[in-house]
C-alpha positions as CSV (number, residue, x, y, z in Angstrom):
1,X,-58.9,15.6,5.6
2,X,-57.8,17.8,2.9
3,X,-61.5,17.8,1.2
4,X,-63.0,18.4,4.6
5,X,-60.7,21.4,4.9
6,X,-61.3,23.1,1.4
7,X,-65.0,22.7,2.2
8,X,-64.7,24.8,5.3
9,X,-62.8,27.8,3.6
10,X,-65.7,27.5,1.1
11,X,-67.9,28.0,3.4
12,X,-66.3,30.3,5.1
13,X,-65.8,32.9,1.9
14,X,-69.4,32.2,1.3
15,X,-70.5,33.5,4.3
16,X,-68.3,36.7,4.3
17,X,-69.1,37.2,0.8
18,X,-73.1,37.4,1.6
19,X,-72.3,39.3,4.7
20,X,-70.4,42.0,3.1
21,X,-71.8,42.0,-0.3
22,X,-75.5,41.1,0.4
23,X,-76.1,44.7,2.0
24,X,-73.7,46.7,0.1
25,X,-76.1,49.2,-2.1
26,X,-73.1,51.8,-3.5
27,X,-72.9,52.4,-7.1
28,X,-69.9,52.6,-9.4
29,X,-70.0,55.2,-12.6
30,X,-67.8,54.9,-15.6
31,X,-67.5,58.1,-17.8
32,X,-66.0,57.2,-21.5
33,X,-66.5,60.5,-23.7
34,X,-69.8,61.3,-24.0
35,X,-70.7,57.6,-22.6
36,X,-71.9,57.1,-18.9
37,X,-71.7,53.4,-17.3
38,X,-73.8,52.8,-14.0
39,X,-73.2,49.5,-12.2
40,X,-73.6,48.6,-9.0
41,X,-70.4,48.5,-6.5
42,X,-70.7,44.1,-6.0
43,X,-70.2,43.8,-9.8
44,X,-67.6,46.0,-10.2
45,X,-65.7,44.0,-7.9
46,X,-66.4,41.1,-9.4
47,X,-65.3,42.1,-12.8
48,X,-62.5,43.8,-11.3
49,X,-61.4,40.6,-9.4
50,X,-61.7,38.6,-12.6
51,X,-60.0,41.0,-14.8
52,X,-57.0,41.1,-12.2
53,X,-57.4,36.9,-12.4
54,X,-57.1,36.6,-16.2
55,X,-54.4,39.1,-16.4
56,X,-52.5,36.9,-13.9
57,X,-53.4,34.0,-15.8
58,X,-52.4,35.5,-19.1
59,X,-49.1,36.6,-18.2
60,X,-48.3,32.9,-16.4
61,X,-49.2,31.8,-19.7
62,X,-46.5,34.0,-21.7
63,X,-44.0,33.5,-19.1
64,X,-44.1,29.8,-19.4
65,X,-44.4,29.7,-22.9
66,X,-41.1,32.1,-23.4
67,X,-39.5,29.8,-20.4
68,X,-40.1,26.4,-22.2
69,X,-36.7,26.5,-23.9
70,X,-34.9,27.1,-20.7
71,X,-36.8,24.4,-18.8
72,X,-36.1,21.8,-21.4
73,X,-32.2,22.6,-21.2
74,X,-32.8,22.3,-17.5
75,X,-34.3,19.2,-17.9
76,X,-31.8,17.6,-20.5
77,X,-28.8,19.0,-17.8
78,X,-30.8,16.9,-15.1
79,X,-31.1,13.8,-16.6
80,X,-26.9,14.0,-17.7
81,X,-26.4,14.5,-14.0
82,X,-28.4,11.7,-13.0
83,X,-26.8,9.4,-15.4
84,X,-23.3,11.0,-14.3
85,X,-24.0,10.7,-11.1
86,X,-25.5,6.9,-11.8
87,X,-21.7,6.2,-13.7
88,X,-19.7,7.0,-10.7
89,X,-22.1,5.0,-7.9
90,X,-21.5,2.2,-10.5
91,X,-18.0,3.0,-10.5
92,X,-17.8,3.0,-6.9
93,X,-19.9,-0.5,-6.6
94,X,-18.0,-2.2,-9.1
95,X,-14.5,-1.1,-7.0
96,X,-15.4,-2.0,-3.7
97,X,-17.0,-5.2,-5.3
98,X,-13.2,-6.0,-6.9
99,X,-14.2,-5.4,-10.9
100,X,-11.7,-3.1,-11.3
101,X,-12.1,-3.2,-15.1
102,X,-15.5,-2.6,-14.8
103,X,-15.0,0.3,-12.1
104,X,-12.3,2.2,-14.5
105,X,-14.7,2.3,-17.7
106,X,-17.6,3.0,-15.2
107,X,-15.6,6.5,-13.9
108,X,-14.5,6.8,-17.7
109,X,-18.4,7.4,-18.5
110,X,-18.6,9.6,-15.8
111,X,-16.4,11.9,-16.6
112,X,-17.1,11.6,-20.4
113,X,-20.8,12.6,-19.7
114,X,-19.4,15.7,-17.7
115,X,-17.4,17.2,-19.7
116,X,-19.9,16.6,-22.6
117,X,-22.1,18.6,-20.5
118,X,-20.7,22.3,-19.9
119,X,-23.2,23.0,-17.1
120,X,-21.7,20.0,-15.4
121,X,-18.3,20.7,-16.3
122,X,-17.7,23.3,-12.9
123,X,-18.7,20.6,-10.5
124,X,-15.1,20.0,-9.7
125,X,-15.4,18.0,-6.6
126,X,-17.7,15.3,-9.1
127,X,-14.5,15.6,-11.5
128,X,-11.5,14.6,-8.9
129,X,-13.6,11.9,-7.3
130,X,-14.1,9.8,-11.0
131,X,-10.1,10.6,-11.5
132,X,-9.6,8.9,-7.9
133,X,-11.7,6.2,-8.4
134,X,-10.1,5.7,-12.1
135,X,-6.4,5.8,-10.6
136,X,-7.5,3.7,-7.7
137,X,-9.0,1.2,-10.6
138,X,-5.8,1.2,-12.7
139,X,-3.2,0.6,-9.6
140,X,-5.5,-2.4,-8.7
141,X,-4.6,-3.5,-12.8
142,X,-1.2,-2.5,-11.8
143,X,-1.6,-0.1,-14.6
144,X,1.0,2.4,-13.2
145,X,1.0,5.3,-16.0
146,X,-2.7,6.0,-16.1
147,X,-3.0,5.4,-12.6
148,X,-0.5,8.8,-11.8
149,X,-2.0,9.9,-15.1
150,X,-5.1,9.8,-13.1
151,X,-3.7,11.1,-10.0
152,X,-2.0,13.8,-12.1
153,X,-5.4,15.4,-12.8
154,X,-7.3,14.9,-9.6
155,X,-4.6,16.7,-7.6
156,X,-4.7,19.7,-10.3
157,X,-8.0,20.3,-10.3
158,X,-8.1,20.0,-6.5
159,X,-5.6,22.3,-6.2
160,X,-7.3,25.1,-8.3
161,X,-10.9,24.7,-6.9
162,X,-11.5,25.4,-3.2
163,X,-14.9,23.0,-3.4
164,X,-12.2,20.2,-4.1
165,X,-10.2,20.4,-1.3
166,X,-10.9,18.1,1.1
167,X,-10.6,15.6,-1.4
168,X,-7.2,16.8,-2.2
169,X,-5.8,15.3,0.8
170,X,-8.0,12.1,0.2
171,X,-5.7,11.8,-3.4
172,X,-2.7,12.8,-1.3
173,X,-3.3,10.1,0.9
174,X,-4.3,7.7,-1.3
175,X,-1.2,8.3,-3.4
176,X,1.2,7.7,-0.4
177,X,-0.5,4.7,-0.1
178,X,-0.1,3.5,-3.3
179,X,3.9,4.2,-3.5
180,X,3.6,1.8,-0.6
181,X,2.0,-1.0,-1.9
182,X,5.0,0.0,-4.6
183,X,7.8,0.0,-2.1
184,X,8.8,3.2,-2.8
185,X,9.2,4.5,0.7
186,X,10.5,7.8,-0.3
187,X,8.3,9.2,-2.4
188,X,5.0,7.8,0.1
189,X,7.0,10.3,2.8
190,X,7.3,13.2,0.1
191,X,3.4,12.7,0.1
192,X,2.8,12.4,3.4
193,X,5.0,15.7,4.3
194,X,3.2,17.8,1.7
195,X,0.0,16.8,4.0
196,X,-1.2,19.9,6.6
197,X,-0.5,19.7,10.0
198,X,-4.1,18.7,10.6
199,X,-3.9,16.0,8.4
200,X,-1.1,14.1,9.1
201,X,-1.8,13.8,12.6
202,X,-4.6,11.7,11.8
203,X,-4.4,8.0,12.6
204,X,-4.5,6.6,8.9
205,X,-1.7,9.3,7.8
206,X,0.0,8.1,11.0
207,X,0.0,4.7,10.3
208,X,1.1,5.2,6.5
209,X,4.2,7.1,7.7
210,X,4.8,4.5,10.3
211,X,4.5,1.4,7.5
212,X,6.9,4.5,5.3
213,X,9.6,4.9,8.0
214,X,9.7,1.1,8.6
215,X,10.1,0.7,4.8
216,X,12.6,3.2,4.5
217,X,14.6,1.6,7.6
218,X,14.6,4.4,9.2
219,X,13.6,2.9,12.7
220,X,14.1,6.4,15.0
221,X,11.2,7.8,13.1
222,X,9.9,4.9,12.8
223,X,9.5,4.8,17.0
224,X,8.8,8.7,17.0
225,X,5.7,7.7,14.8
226,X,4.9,4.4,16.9
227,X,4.5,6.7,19.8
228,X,2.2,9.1,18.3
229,X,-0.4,6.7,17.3
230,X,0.0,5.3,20.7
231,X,-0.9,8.0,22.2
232,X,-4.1,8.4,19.7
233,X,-5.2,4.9,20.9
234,X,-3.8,3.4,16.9
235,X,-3.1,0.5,18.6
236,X,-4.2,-1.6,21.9
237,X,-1.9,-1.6,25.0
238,X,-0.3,-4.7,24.4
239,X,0.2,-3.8,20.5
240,X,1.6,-0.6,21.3
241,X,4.2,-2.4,23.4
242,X,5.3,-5.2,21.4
243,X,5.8,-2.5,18.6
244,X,7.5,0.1,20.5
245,X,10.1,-2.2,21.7
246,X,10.8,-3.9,18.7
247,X,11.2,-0.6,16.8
248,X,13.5,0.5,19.7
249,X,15.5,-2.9,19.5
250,X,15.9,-2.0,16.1
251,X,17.0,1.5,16.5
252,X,20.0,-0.3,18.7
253,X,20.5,-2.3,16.0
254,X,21.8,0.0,13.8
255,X,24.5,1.5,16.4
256,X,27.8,0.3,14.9
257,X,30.2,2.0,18.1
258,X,29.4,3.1,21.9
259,X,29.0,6.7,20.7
260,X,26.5,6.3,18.1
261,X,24.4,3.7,20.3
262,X,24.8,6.6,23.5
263,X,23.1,8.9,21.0
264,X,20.3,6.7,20.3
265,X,19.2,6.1,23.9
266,X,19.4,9.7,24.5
267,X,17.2,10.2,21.9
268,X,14.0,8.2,22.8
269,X,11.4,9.2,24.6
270,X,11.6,9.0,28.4
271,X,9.0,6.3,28.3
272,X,11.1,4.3,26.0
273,X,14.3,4.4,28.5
274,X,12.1,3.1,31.0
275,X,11.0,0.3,29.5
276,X,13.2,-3.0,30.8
277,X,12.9,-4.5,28.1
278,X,14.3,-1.8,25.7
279,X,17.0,-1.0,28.5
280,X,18.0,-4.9,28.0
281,X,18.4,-4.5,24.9
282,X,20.4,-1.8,24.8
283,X,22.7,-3.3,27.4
284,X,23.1,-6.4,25.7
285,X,24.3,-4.1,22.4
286,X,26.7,-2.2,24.6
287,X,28.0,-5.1,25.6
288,X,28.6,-6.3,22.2
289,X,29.9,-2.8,20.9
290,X,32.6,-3.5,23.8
291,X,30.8,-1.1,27.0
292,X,29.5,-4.0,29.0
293,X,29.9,-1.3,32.3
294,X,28.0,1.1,30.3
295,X,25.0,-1.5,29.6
296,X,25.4,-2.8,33.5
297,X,24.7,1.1,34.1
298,X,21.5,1.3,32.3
299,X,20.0,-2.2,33.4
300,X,21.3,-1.2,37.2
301,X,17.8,1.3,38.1
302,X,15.6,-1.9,36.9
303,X,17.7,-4.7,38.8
304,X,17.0,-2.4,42.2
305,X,13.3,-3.1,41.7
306,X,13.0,-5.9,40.3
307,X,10.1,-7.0,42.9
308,X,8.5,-3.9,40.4
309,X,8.5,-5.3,37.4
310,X,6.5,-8.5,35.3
311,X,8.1,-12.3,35.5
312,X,9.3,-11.2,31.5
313,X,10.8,-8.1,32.2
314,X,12.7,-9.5,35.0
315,X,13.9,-12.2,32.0
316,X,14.5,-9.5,29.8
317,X,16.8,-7.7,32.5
318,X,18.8,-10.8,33.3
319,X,19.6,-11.7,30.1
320,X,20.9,-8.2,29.7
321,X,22.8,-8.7,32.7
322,X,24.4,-12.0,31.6
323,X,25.4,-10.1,28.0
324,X,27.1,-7.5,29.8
325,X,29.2,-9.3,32.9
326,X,32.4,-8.7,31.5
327,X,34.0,-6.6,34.3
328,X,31.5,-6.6,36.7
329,X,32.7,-5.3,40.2
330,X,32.0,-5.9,43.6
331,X,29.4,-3.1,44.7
332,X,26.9,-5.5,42.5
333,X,27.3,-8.4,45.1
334,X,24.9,-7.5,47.0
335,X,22.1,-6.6,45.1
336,X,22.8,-10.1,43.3
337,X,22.2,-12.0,46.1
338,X,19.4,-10.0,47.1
339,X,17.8,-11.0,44.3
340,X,18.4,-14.7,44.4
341,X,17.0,-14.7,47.4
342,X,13.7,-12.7,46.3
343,X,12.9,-14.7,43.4
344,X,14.5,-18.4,44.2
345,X,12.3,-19.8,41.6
346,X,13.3,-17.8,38.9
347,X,15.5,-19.4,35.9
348,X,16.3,-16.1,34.4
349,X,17.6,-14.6,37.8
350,X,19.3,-18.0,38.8
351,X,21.3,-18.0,35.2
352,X,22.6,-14.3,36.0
353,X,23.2,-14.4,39.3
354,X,25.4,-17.7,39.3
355,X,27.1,-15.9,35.8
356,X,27.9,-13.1,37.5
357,X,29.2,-14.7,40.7
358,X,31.0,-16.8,38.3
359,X,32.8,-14.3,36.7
360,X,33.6,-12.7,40.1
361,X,35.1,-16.3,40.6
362,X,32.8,-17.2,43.1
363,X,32.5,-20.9,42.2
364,X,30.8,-22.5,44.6
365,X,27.9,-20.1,45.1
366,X,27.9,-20.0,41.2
367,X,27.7,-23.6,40.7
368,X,24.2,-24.6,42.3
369,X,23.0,-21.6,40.5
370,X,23.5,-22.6,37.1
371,X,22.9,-25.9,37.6
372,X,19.1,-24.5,38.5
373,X,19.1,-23.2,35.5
374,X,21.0,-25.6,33.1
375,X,18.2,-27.9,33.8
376,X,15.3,-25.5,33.9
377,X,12.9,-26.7,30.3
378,X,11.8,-23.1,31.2
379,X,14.8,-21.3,30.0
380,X,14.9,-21.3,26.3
381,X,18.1,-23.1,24.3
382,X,20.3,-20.7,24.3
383,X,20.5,-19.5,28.3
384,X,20.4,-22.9,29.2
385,X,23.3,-23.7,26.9
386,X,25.0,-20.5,28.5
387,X,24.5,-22.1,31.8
388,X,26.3,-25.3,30.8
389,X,29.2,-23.5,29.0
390,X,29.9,-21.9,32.1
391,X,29.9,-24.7,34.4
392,X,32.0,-26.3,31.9
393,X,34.6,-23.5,32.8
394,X,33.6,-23.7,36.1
395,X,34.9,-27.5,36.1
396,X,37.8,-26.4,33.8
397,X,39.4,-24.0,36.7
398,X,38.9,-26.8,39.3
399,X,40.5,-29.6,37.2
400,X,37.7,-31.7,36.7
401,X,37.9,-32.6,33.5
402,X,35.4,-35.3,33.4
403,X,33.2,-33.0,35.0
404,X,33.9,-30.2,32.2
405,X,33.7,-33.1,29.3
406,X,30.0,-34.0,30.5
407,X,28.9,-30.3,30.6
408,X,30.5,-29.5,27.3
409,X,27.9,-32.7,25.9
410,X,25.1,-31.2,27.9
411,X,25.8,-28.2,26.3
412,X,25.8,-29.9,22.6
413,X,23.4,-32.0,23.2
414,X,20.9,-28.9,23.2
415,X,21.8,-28.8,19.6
């Protein structure tokens, strides 16, 4: 196709040529001194056309000639960038490929070649990315001191250069990650709150503080952080859950009197109060901190809608409810039987219901109760030892000591 087309242009000067040039009868003269040149006006042109030609020619010549020196350096620069630039894919083939060795001298050539090479040498975003993959080489050797050695120099040069600096906060990152895998919780948060705004809002900057926090044991940020990367879809629905309450059961696990625990409810999130679960939790540590009223208040929104929540929650909110009996007053009554009644085929319910008519000294109501749920496989060891223990008592205050004898066995018996 390309022939065909050259052939057509030919032919297509060819014919303007002979129709322009074939007729043209004007006459050129040339006055030198006392010399007078006649030629016609189609040769002048011609000469003219190939003067103009081998001056171009000439002067492509020269230039390239004068250029050589400049091409070869070119050329030399080229081929050390390729074999850089060869170095580091190597580097990077051998890391991901776990020949960590391999991958460290790989970057080591790499950067050797640049800085060998001073037109190379400015290409600072080349630079930090051998440094990174040389640190990320050495903390794989466990080599510590050229690994932040490493790190050291990729976070300078990132600093000063604004080519480099997205992959500052790729060294940043990767740092916090490695005081991590170091246990050094402290100084991974130090790196992460150096981060910008932008950046630690990301999911993997996220999760990094969150495995930091939890490190740390610092369980309130911890949660703050849990949420966050909830709400960027970090985790899946049921994840997110199971986290979030066990982060919040261990925020109320580090309460050590009513005040401090108050202050840690009041601080989560609104979602977190209204959980069950988390609210059964922090009943059951009220109750233990000596507030059982002040547990029975939080658990008391969730027991008047019980029909609302999953068969687990409801679990979760009755077990709270057995932790915190101690006291409990007559305006609950109702809303205990209510619920017997709703759910009659519910352990969980059966085991605080008959508790807390038992502690109201309701006996006989209490008694069918917990024997529901003394022999219930469904409740796990301890409720159903719970449910023994207090129709042991139940015996005990009725003096039927045989009675209490056999449910104190029951009770042992469940090792």
């Amino acid at each position: 196709m390309r022939t065909i087309i050259w052939f057509l242009l030919l032919f297509a000067v060819a014919v303007v040529a002979a129709t322009t040039l074939g007729t043209n009868d004007g006459l050129v003269s040339v006055y030198w001194g006392s010399w007078r040149v006649d030629t016609s006006l189609n040769l002048f042109i011609l000469a003219l056309v190939g003067t103009c030609f081998a001056l171009v020619t000439i002067i492509q010549a020269l230039s390239s000639l004068t250029g050589l020196p400049q091409r070869a350096h070119e050329w030399r620069v080229a081929r050390r960038d390729r074999t850089a630039q060869a170095a580091l894919r190597d580097a990077l083939a051998q890391y991901f490929g776990g020949r960590y060795s391999r991958a460290q001298t790989a970057a080591q050539r790499a950067l050797a070649i640049q800085s060998d090479t001073p037109d190379l040498a400015q290409d600072n975003e080349f630079t930090v990315l051998g440094h990174l993959l040389a640190a990320g080489s050495a903390h794989r050797l466990q080599d510590r001191a050229k690994r932040d050695e490493q790190l050291a120099r990729a976070l300078e040069l990132s600093r000063s250069s604004q080519a480099a600096r997205s992959a500052e906060e790729g060294a940043r990152l990767l740092a916090a990650e490695w005081a991590l895998d170091d246990r050094d919780a402290s100084r991974a948060l130090d790196l992460l709150a150096e981060l910008p705004p932008g950046v630690a809002r990301r999911t993997h900057a996220l999760r990094l503080k969150l495995q930091a926090t939890r490190l740390g044991r610092q369980p309130q940020e911890a949660l703050k952080t849990a949420r966050m990367l909830a709400k960027h879809q970090g985790f899946s629905k049921i994840a997110a859950q199971g986290l979030l309450r066990s982060l919040a059961a261990e925020s109320l696990a580090t309460a050590h009197d009513v005040d401090q625990l108050r202050r840690i409810w009041l601080q989560f999130d609104n979602a977190d109060r209204r959980d069950p679960v988390v609210a059964a939790g922090a009943a059951t540590r009220a109750a233990r901190l000596g507030a059982p009223e002040e547990g029975r208040a939080w658990l008391r929104p969730f027991w008047d809608r019980l029909g609302e929540l999953s068969a687990d929650e409801r679990a979760a909110v009755s077990q709270g409810l057995v932790a915190s009996l101690s006291g409990i007053g007559p305006d609950w009554l109702q809303r205990l039987e209510a619920a017997a009644q709703a759910f009659p085929r519910e352990p969980a319910i059966a085991l605080a219901v008959g508790s807390a008519l038992a502690e109201r000294r309701l006996w006989g109501k209490a008694r069918m109760l917990l024997e529901t749920a003394a022999d219930d496989a469904a409740l796990s060891t301890e409720q159903r030892r719970q449910a023994w223990l207090a129709l042991a008592r139940l015996a005990d205050e009725e003096g039927d000591h045989e009675r209490a004898v056999h449910c104190f066995e029951a009770a042992a018996l469940l090792g």
